[in-house]
C-alpha positions in Angstrom: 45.9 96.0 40.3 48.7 95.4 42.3 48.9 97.2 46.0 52.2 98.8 44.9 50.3 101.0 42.1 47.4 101.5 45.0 50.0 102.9 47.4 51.7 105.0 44.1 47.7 106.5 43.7 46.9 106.8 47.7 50.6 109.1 47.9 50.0 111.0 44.8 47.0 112.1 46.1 47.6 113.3 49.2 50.7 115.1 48.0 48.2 116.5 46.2 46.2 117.4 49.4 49.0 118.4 51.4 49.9 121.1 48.6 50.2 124.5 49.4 48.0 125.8 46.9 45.1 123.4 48.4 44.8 126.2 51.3 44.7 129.2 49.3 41.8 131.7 48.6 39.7 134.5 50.5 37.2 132.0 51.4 39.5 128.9 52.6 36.3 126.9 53.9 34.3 126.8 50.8 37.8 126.6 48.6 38.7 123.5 50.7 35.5 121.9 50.7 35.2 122.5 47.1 38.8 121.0 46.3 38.3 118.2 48.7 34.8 117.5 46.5 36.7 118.0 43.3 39.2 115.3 45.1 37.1 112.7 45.6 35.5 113.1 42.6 38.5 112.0 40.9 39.1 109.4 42.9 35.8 108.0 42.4 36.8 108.1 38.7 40.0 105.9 39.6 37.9 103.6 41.5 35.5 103.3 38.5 38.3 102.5 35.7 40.0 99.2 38.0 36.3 98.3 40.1 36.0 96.1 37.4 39.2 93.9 38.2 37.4 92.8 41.8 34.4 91.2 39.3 36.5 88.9 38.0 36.3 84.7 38.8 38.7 84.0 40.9 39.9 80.6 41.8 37.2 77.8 43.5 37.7 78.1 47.2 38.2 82.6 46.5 36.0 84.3 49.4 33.8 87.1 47.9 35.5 89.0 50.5 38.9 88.4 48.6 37.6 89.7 45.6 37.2 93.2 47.0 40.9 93.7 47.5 41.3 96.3 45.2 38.1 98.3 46.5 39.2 97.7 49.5 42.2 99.5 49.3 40.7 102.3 47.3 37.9 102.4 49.7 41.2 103.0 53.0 42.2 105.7 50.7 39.1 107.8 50.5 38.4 107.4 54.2 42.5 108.6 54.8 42.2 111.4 52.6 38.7 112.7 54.6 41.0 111.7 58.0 43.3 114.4 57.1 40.6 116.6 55.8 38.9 116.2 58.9 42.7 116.7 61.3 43.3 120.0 59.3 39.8 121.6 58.2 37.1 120.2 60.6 35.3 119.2 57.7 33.8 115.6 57.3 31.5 114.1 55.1 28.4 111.7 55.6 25.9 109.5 54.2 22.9 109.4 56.2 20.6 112.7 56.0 18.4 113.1 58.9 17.2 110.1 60.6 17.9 106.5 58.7 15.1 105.9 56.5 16.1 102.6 54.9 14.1 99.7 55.5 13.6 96.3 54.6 11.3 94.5 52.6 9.3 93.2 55.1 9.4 96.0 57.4 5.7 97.1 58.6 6.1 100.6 57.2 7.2 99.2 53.6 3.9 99.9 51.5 2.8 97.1 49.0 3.5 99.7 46.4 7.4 100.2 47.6 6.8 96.1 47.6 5.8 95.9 44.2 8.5 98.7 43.4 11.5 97.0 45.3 10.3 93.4 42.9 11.2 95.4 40.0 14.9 95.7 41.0 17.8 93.2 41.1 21.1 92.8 42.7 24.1 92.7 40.8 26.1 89.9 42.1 29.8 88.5 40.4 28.9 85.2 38.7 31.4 83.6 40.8 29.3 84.2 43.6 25.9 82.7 42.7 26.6 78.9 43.6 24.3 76.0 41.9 23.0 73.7 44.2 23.0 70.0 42.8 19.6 70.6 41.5 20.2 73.0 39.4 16.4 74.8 40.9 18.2 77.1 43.5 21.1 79.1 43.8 23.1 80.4 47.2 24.9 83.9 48.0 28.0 84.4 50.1 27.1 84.8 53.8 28.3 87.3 56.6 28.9 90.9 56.4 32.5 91.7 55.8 33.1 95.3 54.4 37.2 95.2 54.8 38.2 91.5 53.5 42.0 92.0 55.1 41.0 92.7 58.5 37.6 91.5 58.7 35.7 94.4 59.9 31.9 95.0 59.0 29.3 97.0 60.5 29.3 97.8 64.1 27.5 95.3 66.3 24.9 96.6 68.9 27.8 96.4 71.5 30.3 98.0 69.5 28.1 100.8 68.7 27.4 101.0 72.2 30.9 101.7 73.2 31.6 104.0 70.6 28.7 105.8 71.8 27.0 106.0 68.2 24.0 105.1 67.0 23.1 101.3 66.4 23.9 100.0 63.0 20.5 98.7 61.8 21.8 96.1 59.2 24.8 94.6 61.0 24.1 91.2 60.9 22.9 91.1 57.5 24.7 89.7 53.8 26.2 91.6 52.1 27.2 89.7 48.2 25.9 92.0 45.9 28.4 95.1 44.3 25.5 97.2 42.4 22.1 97.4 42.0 20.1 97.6 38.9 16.1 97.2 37.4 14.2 95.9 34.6 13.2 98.6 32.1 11.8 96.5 29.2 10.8 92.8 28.4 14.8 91.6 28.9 16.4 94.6 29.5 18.0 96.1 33.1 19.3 99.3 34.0 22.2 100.3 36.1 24.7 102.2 36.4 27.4 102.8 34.3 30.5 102.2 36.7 28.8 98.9 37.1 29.2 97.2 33.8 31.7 99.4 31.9 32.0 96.7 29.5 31.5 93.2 28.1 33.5 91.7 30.1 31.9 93.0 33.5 28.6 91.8 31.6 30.0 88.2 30.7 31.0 88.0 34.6 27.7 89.3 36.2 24.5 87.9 36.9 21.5 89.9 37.9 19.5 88.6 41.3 15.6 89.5 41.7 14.3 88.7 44.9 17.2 89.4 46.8 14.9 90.8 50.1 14.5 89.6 53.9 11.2 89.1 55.8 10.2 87.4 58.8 9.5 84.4 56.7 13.0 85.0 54.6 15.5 85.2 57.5 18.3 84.2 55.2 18.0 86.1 51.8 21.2 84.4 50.7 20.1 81.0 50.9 17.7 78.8 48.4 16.9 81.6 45.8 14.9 79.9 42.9 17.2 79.8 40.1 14.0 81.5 38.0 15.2 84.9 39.6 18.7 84.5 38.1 19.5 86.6 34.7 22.9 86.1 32.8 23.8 89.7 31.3 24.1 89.0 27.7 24.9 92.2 26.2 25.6 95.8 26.5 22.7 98.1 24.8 23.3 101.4 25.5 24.9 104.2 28.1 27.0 106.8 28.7 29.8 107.2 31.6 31.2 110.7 32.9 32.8 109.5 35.9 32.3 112.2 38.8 30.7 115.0 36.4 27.8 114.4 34.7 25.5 111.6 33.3 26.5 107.6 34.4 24.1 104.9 32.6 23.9 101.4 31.6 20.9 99.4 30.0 21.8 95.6 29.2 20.0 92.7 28.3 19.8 89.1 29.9 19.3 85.5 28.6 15.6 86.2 28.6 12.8 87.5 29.7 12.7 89.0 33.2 9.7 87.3 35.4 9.0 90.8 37.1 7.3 94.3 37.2 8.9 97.0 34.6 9.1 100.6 36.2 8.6 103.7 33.8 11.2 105.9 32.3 10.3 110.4 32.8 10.4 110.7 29.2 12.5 113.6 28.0 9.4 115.0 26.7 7.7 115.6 30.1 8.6 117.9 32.5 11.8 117.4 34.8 11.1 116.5 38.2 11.2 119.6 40.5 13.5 120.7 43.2 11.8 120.0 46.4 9.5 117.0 45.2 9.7 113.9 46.7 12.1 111.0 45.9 12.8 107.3 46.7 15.7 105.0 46.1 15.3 101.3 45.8 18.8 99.0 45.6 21.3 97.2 47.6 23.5 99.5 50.1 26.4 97.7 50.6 25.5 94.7 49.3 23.1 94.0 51.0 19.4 92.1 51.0 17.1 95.4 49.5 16.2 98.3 51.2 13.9 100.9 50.6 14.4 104.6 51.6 12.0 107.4 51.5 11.6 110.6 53.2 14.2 112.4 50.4 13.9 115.3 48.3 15.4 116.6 45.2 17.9 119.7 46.2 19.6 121.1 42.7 18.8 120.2 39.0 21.5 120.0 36.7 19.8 119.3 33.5 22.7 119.8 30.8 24.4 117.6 32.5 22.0 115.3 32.9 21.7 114.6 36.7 20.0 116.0 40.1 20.9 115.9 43.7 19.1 114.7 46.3 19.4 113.9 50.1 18.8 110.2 49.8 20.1 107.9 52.5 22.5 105.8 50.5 25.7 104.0 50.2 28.3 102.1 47.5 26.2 99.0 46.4 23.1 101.6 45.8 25.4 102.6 42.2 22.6 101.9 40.0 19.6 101.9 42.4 16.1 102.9 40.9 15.0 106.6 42.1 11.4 107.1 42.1 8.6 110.1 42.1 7.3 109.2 46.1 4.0 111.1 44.9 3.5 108.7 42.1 4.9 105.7 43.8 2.6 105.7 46.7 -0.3 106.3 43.9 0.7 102.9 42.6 2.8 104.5 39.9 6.7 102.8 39.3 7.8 106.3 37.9 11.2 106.3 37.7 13.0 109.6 38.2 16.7 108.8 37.6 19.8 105.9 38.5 21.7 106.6 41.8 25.0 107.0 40.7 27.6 108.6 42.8 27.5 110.9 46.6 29.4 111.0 50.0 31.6 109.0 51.3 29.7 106.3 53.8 31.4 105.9 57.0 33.2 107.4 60.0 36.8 106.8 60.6 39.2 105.4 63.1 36.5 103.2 64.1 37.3 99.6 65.1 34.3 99.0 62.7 31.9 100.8 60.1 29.5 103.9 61.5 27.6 105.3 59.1 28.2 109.4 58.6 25.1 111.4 59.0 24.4 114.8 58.0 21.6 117.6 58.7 18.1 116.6 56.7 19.7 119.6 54.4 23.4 119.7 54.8 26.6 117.4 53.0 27.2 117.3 49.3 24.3 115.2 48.0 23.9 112.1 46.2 23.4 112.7 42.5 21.3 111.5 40.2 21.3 110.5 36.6 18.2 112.0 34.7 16.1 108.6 33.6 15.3 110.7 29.9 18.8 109.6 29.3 17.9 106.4 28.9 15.5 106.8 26.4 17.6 106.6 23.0 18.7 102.9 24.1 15.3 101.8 25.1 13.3 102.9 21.7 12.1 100.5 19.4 
């Protein structure tokens, strides 16, 4: 997509912002806060339908950086539409609930259960980006942590942060290749979400990394990962895709059969998860090496249309991301409760670099969740 049509979408929008009609209503705070969700929403939606176009090979010598023009772009105009929001209404979304709870794989509070958990997952990488090295036995990521390819900018460094007078960006220095995350739900078979692969071409031109995690012994995730835990997508098997309203799912399957743990689908059968019971996400924020994140809870069930909310400390890259029961997990249990699929925009503006939002433990839109039971019709027999 050219930048001309970007700019055509970034000014029709905020014409639409700018509106008169966007300010009326007895309640003007929960009106504007409602249209500016509805907003974004939408363009979400936009983002979904041309995502795709950033997936595709580009020419040898192409940065993965270069690839993400078009999200790029998109990405500038949801942050300019919450820097108006913000000018005129005070209001400003955020990503983080509470403190940060994501953690690495290696991290001394990650349980050998959120271990086993996290090995069930995969990064969704473009095939363009997993390099062969001569061997054939090992493959390598893009390195460094660019989030804006045109001017460069990634997380805030410890100094950076430091003068903005914000919190430390945990994962700074860390890769960032990956565009969605996803897990193995039968013998060859990998759920994500819907955005991700919308169709056989996204599938022809994306490759599904397992083991994509740093440790003390793993300093560079990127680097020398055993060509065993790479999985072609060869087909699309089921899902559904209501961009910004209700359920968003993929299941696919790969070249053969995945060499990892299979979580467990809430059949539709069983009880739907509570509000208020415990939840953890599992994927790839931002690209990049996994990261686990506990310490969430479900807020609001919406069960016709097949998703929850919850307050889980995510970010784009997490799109697909396994969500499981905490109760069960720490049991030993890979009960999967639902996909991440969609939530708040991730960072503060007019930063020379990327600060994460945060929000009150219980405050901010949510991140919703597509109901698991969804899945179930594509994964029978």
């Amino acid at each position: 997509m050219s930048r001309l049509v970007v700019a055509g979408l970034i000014i029709g929008m905020a014409c639409a912002v700018c509106h008169p009609a966007f300010a009326q209503g007895n309640d003007i705070g929960r009106t504007t806060e409602r249209t500016l969700r509805d907003a974004t929403d939408t363009l979400r939606n936009i983002r979904g339908r041309i995502e795709d176009t950033t997936r595709a090979p580009k020419p040898d010598g192409a940065s993965v950086h270069e690839q993400r023009a078009v999200e790029d772009a998109l990405n500038d105009f949801l942050r300019e539409g919450a820097r108006a929001a913000t000018s005129i209404y005070g209001l400003e979304s955020k990503a983080i609930y509470g403190g940060d709870d994501r953690k690495n794989y290696g991290h001394s509070r990650t349980t050998p259960n959120q271990r086993r958990a996290a090995d069930a997952t995969a990064a969704l990488v473009n095939a363009a980006n997993v390099l062969a090295r001569a061997d054939g036995q090992f493959y390598d990521l893009p390195g460094g942590n660019v989030l804006d390819g045109p001017s460069g900018r990634g997380l805030c460094t410890p100094k950076q942060a430091e003068s903005l007078k914000e919190p430390e960006e945990p994962f700074w220095d860390e890769p960032n290749p990956a565009f969605c995350s996803g897990f193995k739900v039968g013998r060859n078979l990998i759920a994500t979400a819907g955005h991700c692969i919308r169709d056989q071409e996204s599938c022809n031109n994306t490759r599904f990394v397992f083991g994509f995690y740093k440790t003390n012994d793993k300093p560079q995730p990127e680097q020398g990962i055993a060509a065993k835990n790479v999985y072609k997508c060869e087909k699309i098997v089921g899902g559904e895709l209501e961009p910004g309203i209700g359920s968003d799912w993929r299941i696919v399957q790969v070249d053969r059969e995945i060499d990892a743990p299979q979580v467990t689908i809430r059949a539709s059968s069983s009880p739907p998860i509570n509000v208020g019971e415990g939840v953890t996400v599992i994927g790839y924020p931002l690209g990049l090496p996994v990261k686990i994140a506990d310490g969430a809870a479900v807020r609001s069930l919406n069960a016709k249309r097949g998703f929850f909310v919850a307050n889980l400390d995510t970010y784009q890259g997490n799109s697909g991301s396994a969500v499981f029961n905490t109760a069960r997990l720490s049991q030993g249990e890979l009960l999967i409760e639902g996909i991440l699929v969609r939530g708040e925009n991730d960072f503060k503006i007019n930063s020379p670099c990327f600060i994460s939002k945060r929000c009150p433990i219980d405050g901010c839109r949510g991140e919703d969740v597509t109901l698991a039971n969804r899945l179930e019709k594509a994964l029978k027999p």
